[in-house]
N, C-alpha and C positions, 0 to 999 in steps of 0.2 A: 676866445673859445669858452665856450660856457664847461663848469666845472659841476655840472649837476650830474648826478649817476641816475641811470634808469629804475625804474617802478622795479625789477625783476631784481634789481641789485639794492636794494635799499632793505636793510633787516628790519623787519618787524617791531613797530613799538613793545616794550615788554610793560604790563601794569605791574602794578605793587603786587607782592606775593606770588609773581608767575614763575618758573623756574623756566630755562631751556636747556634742560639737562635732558630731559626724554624727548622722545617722539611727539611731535605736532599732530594733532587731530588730525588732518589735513591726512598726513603719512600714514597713519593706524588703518582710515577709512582706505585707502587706494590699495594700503596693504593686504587687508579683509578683502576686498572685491577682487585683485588677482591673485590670492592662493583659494578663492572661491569660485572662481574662472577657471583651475587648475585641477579643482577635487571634482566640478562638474565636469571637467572634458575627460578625467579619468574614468571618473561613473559610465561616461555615455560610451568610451572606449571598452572597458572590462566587458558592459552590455554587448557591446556590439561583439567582442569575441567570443563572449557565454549563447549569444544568438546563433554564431556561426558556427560551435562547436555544433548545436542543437539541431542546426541545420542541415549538418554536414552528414555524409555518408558514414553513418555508425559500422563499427562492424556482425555481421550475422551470418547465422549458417542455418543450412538445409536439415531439418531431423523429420524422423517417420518415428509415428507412435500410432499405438492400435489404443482406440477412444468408443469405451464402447463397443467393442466389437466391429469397430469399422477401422481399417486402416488409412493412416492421412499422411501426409507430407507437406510440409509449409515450409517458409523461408522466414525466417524472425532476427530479429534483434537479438544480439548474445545477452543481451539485457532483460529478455522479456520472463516473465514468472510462470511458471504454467498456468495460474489462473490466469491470469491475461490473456495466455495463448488461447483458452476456453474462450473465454468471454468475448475477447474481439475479435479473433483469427477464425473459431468456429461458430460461434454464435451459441455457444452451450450459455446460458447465463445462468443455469440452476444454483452454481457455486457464488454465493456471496464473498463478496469485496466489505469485510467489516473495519478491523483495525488496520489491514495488512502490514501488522508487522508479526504475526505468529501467535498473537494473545489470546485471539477469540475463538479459532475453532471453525469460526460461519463459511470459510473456504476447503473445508475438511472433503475429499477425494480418497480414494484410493489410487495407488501405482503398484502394479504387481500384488495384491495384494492385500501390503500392508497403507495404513491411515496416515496422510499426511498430511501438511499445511498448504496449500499450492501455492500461495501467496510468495511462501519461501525457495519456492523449487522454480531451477531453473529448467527452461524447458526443451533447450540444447543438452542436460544431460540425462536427458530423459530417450536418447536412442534405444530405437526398439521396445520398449517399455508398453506395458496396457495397463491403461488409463479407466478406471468408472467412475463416473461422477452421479448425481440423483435423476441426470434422464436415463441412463444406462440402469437404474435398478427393476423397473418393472416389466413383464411381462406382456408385452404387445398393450389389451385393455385391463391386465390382471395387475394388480399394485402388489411390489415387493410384498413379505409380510410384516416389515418392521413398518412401513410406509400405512399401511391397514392399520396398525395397533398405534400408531399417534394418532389416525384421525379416530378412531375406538377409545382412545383413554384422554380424549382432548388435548392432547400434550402439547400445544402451542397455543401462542397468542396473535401474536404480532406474524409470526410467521418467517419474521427475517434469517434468524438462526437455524431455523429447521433444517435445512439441506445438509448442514455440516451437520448437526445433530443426529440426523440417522446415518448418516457415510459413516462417522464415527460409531455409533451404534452396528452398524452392520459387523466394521472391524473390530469393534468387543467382543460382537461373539462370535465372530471365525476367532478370535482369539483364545478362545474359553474366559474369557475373564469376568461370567456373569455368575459366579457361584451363590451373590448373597448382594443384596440390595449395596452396602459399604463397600463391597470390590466393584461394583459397576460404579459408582457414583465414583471410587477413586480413579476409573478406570478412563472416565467422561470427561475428567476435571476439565480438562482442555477446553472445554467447549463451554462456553460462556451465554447465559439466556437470561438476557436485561429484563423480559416478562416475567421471569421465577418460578418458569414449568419444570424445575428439575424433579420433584417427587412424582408427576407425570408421566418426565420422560424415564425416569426408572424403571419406573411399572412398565411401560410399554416396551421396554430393549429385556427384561426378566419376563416377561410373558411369550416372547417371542420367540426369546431362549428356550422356554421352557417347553414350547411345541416343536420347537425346533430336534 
């Protein structure tokens, strides 16, 4: 009977300076490709649940709000923003989507009212509620008058902030808060204009005031 042992059972010649105290290259590499086999089928798993959350029937309720002067009633996402509900529910797109997270102003509305961010406001709790945004301020072919005194005092550039600029202007001065060029401008701050027509829109929300 032959006394040889097989290729699989014969240890590894060891060179000078080699240690087999660690892991074999051989093991490192197989090891690396299944905890790599492992974190990838996690990824594609997680995915796959973050998909089907995404998927899945959110929950949402039915609200009625007067937009405008028109009454509506939708069914939304308990998630969705009032500006959202504008922009994609109604097709208002007057209100800018800038930072949305509260910074800039550019979604600035009215509710009842007083001046708000829509971006922030949800629009489930906004029951019963009236709503104006910058199609809601003028007069059939007659333009608001704050709306007249930016295109009179050039008060824009770019144009993208405007809409929130005069919602927020309208609600300065229902608010009285136009006494003196420094109370409107603290009054404004909210509203952010990366072109740098603030001395413009000053003048133009103070004059308006001031026929007002």
């Amino acid at each position: 009977m032959s006394s040889e042992l097989p290729d699989s059972a014969v240890s590894p010649p060891t060179g000078t300076g080699e240690t087999t105290s660690g892991p074999s290259r051989r093991t490192v590499i197989a090891t690396g490709v299944a905890v790599g086999g492992v974190v990838v089928a996690g990824g594609t798993f997680l995915a796959g649940a973050e998909e089907a959350t995404a998927t899945g029937s959110a929950p949402s309720s039915r609200v009625s709000l007067t937009v405008n002067g028109t009454r509506r009633t939708v069914t939304v996402d308990n998630r969705t923003s009032l500006l959202d509900l504008l922009r994609e529910h109604l097709d208002l797109t007057g209100s800018k989507k800038g930072c949305n997270a509260g910074a800039c102003g550019a979604c600035t509305v009215l509710v009842d009212g007083q001046r708000v961010n829509s971006c922030l406001t949800l629009a489930v709790r906004l029951e019963g509620a009236e709503v104006t945004t910058i199609e809601g301020l003028a007069d059939g072919a007659e333009l608001h008058p704050l709306q007249q005194a930016f295109i009179d005092e050039d008060a824009f550039q770019c144009g993208y902030c405007t809409p929130g600029q005069i919602m927020s202007g309208v609600g300065c001065i229902q608010e009285g808060h136009t006494s003196s060029p420094e109370e409107i401008r603290e009054y404004m701050s909210g509203n952010v204009c990366r072109c740098g027509c603030y001395v413009k829109i000053v003048r133009a929300v103070e004059q308006t005031a001031a026929r007002k």
